[in-house]
PDB file of N, CA, C and O in Angstrom, chain B, residues numbered from 101:
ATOM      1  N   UNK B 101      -2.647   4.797  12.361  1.00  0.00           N
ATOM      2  CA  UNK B 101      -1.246   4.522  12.596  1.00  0.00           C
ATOM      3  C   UNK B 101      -1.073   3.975  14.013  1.00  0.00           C
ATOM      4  O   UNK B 101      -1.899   4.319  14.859  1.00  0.00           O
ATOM      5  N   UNK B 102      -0.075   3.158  14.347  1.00  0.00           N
ATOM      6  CA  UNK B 102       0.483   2.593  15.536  1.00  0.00           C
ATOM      7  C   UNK B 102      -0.928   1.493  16.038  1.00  0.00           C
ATOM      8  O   UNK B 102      -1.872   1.392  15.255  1.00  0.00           O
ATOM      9  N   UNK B 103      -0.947   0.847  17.156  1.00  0.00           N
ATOM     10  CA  UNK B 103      -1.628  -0.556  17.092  1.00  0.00           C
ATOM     11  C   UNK B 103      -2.810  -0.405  18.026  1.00  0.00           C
ATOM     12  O   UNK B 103      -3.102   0.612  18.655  1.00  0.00           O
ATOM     13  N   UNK B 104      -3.422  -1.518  18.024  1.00  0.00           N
ATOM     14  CA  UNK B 104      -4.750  -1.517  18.085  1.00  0.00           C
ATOM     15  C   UNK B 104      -4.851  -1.551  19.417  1.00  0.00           C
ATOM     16  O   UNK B 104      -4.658  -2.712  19.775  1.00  0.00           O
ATOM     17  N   UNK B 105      -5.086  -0.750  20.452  1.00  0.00           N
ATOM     18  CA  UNK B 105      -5.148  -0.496  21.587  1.00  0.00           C
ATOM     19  C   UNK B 105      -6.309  -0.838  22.679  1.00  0.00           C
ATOM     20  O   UNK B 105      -7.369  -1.101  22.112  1.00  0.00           O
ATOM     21  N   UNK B 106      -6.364  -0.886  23.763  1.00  0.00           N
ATOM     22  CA  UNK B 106      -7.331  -1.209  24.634  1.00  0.00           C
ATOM     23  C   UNK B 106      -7.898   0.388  24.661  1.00  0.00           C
ATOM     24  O   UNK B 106      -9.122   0.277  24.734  1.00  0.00           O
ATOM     25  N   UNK B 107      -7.698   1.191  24.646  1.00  0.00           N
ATOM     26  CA  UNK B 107      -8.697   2.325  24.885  1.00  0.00           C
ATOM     27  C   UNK B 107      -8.893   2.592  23.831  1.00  0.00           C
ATOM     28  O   UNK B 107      -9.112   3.797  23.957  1.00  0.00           O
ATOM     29  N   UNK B 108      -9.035   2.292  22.359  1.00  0.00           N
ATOM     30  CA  UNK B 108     -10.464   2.518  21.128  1.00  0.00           C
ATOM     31  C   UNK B 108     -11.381   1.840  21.562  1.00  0.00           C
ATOM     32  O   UNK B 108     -11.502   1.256  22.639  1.00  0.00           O
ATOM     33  N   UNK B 109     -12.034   1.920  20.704  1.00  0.00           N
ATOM     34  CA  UNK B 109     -13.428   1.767  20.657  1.00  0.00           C
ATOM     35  C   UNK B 109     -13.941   0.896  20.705  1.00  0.00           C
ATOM     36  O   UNK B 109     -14.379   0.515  19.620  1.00  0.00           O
ATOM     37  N   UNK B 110     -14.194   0.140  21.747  1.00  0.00           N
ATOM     38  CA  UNK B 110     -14.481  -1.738  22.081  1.00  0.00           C
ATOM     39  C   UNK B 110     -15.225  -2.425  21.191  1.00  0.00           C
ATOM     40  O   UNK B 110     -14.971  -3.627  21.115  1.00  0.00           O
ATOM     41  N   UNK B 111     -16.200  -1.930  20.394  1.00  0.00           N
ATOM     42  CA  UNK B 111     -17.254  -2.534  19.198  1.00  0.00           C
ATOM     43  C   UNK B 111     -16.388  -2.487  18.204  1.00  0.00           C
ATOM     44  O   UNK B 111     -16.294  -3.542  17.577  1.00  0.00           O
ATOM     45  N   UNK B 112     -15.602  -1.450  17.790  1.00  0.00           N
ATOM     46  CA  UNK B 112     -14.590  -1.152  16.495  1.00  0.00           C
ATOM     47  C   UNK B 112     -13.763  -2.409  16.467  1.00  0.00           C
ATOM     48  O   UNK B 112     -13.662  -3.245  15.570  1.00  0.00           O
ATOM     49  N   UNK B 113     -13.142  -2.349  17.758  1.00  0.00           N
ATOM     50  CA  UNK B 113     -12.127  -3.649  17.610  1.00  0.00           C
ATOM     51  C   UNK B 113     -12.225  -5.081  17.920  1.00  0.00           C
ATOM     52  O   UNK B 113     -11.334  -5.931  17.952  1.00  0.00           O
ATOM     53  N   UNK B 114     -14.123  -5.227  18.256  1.00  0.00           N
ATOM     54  CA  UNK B 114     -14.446  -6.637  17.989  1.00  0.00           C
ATOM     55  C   UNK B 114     -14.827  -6.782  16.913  1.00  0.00           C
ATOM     56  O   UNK B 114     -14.686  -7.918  16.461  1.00  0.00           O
ATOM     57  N   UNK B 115     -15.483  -5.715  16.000  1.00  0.00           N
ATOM     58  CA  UNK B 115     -15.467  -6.296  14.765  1.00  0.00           C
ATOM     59  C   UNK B 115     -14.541  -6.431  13.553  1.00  0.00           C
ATOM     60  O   UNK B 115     -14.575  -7.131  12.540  1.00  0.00           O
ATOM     61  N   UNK B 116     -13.657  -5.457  14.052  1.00  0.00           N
ATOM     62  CA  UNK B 116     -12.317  -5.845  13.344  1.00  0.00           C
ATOM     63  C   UNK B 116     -11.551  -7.063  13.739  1.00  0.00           C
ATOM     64  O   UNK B 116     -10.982  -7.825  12.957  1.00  0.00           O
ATOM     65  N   UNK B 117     -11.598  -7.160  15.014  1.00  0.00           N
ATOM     66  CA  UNK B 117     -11.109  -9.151  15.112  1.00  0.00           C
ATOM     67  C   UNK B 117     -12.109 -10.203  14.135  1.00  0.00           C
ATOM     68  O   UNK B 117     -11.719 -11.061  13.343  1.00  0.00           O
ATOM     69  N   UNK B 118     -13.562  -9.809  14.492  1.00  0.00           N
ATOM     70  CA  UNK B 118     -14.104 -10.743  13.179  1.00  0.00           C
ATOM     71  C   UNK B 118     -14.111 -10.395  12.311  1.00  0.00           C
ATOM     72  O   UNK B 118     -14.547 -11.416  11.780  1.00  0.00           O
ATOM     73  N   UNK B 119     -13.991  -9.703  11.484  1.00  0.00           N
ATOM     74  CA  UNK B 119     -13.348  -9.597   9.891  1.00  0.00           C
ATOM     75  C   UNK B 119     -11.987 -10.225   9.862  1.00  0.00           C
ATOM     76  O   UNK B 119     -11.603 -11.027   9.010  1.00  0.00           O
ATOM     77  N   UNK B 120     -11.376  -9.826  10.764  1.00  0.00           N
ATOM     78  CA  UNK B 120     -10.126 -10.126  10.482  1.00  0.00           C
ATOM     79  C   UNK B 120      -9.904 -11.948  10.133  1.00  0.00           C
ATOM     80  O   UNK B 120      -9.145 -12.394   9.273  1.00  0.00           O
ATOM     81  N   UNK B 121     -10.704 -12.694  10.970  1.00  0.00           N
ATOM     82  CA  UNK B 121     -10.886 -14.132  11.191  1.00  0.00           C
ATOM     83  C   UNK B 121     -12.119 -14.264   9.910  1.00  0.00           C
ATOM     84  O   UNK B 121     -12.113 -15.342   9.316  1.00  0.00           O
ATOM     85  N   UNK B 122     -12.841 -13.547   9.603  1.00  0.00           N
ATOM     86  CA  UNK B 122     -13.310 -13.984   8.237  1.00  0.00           C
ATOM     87  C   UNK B 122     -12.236 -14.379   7.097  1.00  0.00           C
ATOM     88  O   UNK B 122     -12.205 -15.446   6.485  1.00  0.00           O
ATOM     89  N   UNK B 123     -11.424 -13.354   6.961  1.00  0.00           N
ATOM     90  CA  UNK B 123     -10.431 -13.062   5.918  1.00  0.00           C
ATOM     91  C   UNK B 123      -9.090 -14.111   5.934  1.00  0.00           C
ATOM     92  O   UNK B 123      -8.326 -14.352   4.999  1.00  0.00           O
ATOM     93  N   UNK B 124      -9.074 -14.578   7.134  1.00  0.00           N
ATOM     94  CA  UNK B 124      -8.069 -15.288   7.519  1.00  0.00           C
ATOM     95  C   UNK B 124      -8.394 -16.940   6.890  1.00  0.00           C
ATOM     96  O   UNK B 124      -7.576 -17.761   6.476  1.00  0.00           O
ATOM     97  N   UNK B 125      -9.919 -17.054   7.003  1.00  0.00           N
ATOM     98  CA  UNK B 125     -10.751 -18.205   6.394  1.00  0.00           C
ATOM     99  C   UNK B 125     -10.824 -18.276   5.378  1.00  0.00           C
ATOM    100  O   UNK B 125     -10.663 -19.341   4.782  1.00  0.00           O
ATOM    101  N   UNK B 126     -11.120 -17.064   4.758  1.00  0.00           N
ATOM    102  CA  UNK B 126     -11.050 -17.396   2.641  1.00  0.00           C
ATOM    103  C   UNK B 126     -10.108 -16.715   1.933  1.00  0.00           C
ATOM    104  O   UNK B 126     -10.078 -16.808   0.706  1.00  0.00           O
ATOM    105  N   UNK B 127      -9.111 -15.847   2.712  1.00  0.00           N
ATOM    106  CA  UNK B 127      -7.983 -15.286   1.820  1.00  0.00           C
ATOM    107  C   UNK B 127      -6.682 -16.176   2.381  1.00  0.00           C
ATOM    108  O   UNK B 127      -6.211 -16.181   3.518  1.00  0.00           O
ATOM    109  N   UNK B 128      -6.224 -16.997   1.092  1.00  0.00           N
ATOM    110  CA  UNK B 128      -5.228 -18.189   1.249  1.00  0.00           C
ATOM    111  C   UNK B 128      -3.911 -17.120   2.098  1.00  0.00           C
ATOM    112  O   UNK B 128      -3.404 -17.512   3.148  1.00  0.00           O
ATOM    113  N   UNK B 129      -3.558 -15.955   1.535  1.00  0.00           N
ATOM    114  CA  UNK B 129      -2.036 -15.679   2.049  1.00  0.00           C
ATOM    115  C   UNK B 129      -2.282 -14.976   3.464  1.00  0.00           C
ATOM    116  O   UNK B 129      -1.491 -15.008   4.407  1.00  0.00           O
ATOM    117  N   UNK B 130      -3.334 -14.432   3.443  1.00  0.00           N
ATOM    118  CA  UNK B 130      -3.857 -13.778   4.775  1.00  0.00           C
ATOM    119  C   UNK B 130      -3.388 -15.482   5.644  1.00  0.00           C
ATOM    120  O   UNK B 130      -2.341 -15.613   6.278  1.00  0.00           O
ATOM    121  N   UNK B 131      -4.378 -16.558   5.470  1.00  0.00           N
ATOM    122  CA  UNK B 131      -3.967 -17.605   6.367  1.00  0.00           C
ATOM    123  C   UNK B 131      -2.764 -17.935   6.499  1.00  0.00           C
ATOM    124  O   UNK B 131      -2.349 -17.972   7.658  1.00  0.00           O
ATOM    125  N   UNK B 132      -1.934 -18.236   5.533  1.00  0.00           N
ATOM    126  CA  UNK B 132      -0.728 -18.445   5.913  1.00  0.00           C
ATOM    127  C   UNK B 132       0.389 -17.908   6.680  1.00  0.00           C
ATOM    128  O   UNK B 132       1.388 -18.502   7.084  1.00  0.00           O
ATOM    129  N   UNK B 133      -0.124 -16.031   6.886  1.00  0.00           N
ATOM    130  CA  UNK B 133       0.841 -15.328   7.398  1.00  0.00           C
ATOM    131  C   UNK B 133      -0.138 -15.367   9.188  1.00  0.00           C
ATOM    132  O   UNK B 133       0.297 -14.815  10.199  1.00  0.00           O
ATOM    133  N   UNK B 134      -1.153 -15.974   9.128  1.00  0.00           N
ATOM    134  CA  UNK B 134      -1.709 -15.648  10.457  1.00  0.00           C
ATOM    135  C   UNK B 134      -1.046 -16.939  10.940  1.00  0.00           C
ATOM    136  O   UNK B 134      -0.513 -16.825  12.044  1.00  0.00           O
ATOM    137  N   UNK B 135      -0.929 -18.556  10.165  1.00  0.00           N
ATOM    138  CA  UNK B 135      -0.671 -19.456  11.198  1.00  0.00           C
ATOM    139  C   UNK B 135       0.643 -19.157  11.627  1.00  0.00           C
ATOM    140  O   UNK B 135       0.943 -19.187  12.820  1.00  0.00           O
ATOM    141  N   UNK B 136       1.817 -18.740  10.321  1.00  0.00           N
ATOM    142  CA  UNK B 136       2.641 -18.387  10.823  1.00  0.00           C
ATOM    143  C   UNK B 136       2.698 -17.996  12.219  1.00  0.00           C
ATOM    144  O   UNK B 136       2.852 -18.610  13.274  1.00  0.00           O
ATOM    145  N   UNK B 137       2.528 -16.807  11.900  1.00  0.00           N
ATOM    146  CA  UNK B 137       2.422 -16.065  13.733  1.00  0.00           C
ATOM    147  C   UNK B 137       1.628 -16.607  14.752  1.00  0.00           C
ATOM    148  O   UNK B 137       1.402 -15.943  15.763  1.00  0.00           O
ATOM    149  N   UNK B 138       1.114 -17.898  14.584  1.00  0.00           N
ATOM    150  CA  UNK B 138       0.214 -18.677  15.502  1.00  0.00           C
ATOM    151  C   UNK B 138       1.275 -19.744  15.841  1.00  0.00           C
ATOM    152  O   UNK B 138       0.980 -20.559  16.715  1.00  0.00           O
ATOM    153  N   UNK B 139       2.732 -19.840  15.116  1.00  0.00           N
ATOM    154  CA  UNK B 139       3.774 -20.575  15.597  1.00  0.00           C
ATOM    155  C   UNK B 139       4.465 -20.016  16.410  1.00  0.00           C
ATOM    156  O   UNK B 139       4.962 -20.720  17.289  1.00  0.00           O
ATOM    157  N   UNK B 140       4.762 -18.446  16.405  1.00  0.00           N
ATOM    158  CA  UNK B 140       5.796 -18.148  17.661  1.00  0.00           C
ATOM    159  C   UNK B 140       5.118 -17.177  18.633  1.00  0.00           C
ATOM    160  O   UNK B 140       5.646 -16.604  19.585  1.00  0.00           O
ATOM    161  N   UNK B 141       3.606 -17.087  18.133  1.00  0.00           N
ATOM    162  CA  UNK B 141       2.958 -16.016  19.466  1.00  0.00           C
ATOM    163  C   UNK B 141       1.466 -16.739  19.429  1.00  0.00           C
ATOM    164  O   UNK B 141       1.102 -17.488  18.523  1.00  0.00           O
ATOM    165  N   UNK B 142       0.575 -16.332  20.722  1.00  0.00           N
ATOM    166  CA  UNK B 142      -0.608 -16.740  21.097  1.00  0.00           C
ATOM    167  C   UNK B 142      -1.352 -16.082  19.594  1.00  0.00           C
ATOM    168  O   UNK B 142      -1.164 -15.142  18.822  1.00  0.00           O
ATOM    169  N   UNK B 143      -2.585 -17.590  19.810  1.00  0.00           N
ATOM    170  CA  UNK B 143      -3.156 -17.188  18.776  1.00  0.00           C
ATOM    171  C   UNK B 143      -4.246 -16.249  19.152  1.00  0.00           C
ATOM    172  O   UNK B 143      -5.304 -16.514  18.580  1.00  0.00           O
ATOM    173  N   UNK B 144      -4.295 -14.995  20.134  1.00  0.00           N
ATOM    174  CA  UNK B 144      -5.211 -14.123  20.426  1.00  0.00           C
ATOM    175  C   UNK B 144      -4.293 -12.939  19.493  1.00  0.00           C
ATOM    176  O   UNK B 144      -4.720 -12.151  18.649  1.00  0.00           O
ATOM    177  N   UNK B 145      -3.063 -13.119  19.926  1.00  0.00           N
ATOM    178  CA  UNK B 145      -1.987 -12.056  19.257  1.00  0.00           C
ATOM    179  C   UNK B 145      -2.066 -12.296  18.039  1.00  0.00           C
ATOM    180  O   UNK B 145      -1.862 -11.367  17.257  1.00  0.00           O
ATOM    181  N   UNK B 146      -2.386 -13.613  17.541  1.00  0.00           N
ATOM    182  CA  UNK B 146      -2.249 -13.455  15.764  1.00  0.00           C
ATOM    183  C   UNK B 146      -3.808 -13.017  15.398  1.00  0.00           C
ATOM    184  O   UNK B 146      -3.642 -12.333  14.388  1.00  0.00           O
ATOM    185  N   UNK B 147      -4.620 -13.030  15.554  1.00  0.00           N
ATOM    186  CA  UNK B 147      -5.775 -12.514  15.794  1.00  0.00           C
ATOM    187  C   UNK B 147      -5.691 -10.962  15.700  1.00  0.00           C
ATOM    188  O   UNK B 147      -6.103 -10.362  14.707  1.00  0.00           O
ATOM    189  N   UNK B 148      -5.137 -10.339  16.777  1.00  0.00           N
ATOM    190  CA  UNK B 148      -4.788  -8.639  16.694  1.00  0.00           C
ATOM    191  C   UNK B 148      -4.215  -8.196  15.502  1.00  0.00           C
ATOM    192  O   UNK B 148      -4.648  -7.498  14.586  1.00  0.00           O
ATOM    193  N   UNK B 149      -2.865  -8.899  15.764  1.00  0.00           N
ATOM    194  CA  UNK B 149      -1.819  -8.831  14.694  1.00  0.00           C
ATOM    195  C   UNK B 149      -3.250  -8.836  12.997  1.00  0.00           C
ATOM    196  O   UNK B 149      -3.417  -7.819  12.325  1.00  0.00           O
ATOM    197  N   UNK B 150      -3.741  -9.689  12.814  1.00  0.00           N
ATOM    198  CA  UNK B 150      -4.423 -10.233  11.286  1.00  0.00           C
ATOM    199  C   UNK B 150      -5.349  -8.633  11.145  1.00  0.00           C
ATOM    200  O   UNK B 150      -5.307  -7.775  10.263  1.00  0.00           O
ATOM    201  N   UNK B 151      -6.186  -8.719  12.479  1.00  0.00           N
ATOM    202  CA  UNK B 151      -7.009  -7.552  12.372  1.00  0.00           C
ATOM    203  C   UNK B 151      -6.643  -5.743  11.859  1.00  0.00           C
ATOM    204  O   UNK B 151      -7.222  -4.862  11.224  1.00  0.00           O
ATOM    205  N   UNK B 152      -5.443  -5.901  12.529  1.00  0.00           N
ATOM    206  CA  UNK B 152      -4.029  -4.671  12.342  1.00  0.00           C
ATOM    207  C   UNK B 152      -3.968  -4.854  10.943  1.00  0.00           C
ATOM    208  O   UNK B 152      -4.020  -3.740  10.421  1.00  0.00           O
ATOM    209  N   UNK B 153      -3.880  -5.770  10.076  1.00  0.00           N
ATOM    210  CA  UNK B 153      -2.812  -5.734   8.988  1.00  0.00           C
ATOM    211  C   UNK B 153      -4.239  -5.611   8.165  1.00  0.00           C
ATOM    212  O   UNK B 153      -4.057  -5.072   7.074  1.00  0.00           O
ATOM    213  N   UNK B 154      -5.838  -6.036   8.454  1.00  0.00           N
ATOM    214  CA  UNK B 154      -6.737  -5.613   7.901  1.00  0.00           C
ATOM    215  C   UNK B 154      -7.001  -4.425   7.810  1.00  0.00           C
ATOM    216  O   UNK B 154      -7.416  -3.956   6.750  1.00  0.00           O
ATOM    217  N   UNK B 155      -6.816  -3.685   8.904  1.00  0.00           N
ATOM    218  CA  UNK B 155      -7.061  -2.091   8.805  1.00  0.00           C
ATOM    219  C   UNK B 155      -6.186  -1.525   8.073  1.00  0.00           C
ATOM    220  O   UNK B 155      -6.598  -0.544   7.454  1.00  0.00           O
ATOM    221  N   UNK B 156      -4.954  -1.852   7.912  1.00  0.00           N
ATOM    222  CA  UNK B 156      -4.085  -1.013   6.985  1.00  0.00           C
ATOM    223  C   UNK B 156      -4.498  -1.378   5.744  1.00  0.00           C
ATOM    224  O   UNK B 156      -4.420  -0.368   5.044  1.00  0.00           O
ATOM    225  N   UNK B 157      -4.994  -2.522   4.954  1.00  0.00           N
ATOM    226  CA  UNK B 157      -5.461  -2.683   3.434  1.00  0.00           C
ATOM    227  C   UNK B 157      -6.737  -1.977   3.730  1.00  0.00           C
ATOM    228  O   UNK B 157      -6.685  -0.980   3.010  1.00  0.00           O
ATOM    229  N   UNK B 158      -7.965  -1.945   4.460  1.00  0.00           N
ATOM    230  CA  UNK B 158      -8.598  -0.875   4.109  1.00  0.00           C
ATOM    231  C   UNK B 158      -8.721   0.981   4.186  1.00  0.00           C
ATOM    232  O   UNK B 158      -9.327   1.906   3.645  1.00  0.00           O
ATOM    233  N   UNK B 159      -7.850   0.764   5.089  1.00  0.00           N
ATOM    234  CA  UNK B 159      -7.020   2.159   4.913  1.00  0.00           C
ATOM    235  C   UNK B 159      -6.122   2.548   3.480  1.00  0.00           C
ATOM    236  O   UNK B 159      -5.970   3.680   3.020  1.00  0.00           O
ATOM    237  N   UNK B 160      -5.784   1.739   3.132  1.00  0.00           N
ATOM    238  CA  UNK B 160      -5.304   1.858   1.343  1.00  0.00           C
ATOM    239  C   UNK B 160      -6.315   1.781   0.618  1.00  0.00           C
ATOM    240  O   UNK B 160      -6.331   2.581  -0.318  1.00  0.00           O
ATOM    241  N   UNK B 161      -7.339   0.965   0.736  1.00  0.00           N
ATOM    242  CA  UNK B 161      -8.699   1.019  -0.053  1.00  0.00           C
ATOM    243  C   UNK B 161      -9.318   2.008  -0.272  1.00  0.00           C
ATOM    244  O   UNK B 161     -10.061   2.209  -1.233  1.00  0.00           O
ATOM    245  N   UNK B 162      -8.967   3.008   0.957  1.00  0.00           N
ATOM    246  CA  UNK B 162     -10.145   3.861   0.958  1.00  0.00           C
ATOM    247  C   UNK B 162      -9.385   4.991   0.356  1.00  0.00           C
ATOM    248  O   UNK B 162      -9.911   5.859  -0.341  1.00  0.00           O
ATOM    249  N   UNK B 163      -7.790   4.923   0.742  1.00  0.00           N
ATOM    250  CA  UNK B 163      -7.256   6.431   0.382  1.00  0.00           C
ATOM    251  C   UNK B 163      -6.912   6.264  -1.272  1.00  0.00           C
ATOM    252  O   UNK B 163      -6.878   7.312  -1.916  1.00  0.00           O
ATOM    253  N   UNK B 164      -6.709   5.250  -1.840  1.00  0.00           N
ATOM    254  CA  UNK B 164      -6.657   5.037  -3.171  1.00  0.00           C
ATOM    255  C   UNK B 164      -7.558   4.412  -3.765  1.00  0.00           C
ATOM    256  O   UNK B 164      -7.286   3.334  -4.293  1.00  0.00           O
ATOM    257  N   UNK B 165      -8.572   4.830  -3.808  1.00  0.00           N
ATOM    258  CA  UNK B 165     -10.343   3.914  -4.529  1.00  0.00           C
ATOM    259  C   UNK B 165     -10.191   2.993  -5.068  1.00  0.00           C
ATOM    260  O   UNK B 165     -10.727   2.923  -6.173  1.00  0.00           O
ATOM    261  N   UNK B 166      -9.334   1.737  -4.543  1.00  0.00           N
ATOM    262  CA  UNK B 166      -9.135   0.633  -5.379  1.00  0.00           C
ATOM    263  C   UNK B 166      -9.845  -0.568  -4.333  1.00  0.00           C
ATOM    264  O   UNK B 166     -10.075  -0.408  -3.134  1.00  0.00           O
ATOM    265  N   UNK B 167     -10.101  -1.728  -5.097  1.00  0.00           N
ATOM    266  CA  UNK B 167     -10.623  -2.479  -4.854  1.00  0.00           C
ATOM    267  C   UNK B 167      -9.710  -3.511  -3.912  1.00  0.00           C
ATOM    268  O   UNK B 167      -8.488  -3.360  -3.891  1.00  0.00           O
ATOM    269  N   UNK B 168     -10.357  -4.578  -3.124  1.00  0.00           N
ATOM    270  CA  UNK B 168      -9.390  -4.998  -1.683  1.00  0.00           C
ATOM    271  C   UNK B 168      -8.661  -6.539  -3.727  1.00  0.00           C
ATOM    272  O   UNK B 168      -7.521  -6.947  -3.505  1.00  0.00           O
ATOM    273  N   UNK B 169      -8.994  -6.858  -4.540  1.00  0.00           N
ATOM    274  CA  UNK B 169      -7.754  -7.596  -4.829  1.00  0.00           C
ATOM    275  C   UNK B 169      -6.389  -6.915  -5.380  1.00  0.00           C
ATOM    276  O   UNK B 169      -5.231  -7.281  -5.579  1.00  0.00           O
ATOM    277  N   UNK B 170      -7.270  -5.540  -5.542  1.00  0.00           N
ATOM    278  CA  UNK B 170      -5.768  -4.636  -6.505  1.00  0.00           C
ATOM    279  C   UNK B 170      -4.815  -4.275  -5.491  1.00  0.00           C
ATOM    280  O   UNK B 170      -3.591  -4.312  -5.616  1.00  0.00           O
ATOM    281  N   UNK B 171      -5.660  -3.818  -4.175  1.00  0.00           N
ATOM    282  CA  UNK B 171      -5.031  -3.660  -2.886  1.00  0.00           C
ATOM    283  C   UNK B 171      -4.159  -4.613  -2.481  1.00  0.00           C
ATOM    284  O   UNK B 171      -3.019  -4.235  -2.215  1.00  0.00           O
ATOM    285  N   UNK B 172      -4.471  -5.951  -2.355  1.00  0.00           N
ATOM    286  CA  UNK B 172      -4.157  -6.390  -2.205  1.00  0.00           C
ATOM    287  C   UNK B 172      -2.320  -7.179  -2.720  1.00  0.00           C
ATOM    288  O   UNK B 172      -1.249  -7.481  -2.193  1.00  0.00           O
ATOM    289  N   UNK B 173      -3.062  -7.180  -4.185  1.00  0.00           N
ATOM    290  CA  UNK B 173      -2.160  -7.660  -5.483  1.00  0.00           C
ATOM    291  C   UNK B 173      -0.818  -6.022  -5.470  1.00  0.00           C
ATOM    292  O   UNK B 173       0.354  -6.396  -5.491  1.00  0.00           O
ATOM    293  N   UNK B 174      -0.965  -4.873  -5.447  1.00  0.00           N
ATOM    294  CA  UNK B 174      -0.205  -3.471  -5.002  1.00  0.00           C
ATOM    295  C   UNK B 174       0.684  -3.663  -4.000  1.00  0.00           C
ATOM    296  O   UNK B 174       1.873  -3.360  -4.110  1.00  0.00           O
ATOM    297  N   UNK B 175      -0.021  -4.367  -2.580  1.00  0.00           N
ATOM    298  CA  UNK B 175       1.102  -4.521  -1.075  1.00  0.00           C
ATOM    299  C   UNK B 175       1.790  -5.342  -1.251  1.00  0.00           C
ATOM    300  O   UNK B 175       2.946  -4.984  -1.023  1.00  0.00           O
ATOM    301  N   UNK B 176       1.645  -7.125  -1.802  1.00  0.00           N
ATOM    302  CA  UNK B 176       2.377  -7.971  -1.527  1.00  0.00           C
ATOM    303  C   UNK B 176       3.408  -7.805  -2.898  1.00  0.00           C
ATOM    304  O   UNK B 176       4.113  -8.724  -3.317  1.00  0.00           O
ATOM    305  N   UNK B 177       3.355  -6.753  -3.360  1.00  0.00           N
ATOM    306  CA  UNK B 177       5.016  -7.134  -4.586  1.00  0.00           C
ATOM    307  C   UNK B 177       6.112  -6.064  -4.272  1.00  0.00           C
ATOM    308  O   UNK B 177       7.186  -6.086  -4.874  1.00  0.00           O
TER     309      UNK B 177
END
């Protein structure tokens, strides 16, 4: 809960920026909501921001054993 901070865990949250920029590359709505926010904030912030909104779908993944498209297909309706 609450955002991705400078005092976690410095490896945790570089590899959650690259996942996050994986996902941003082959999941179409993931991209669209990152360029979005690459229109009214730095794209380091849409970067955080993408990585943030990754941890919360696998945080649903994990607390409801479902898979990241059901997860997925569950948040956005």
């Amino acid at each position: 809960m609450g955002a991705i901070s400078k005092q976690d865990n410095r490896l945790l949250r570089t590899l959650l920026v690259e996942a996050a920029q994986s996902a941003v590359r082959f999941d179409p709505a993931f991209r669209k909501e990152y360029q979005h926010r690459c229109h009214h904030k730095h794209h380091a912030v849409a970067k955080v921001a993408a990585a943030r909104k990754l941890v919360v779908r696998l945080y649903w993944m994990l607390r409801t054993q479902t898979p990241y498209p059901d997860v997925f297909a569950s948040r956005a309706a």
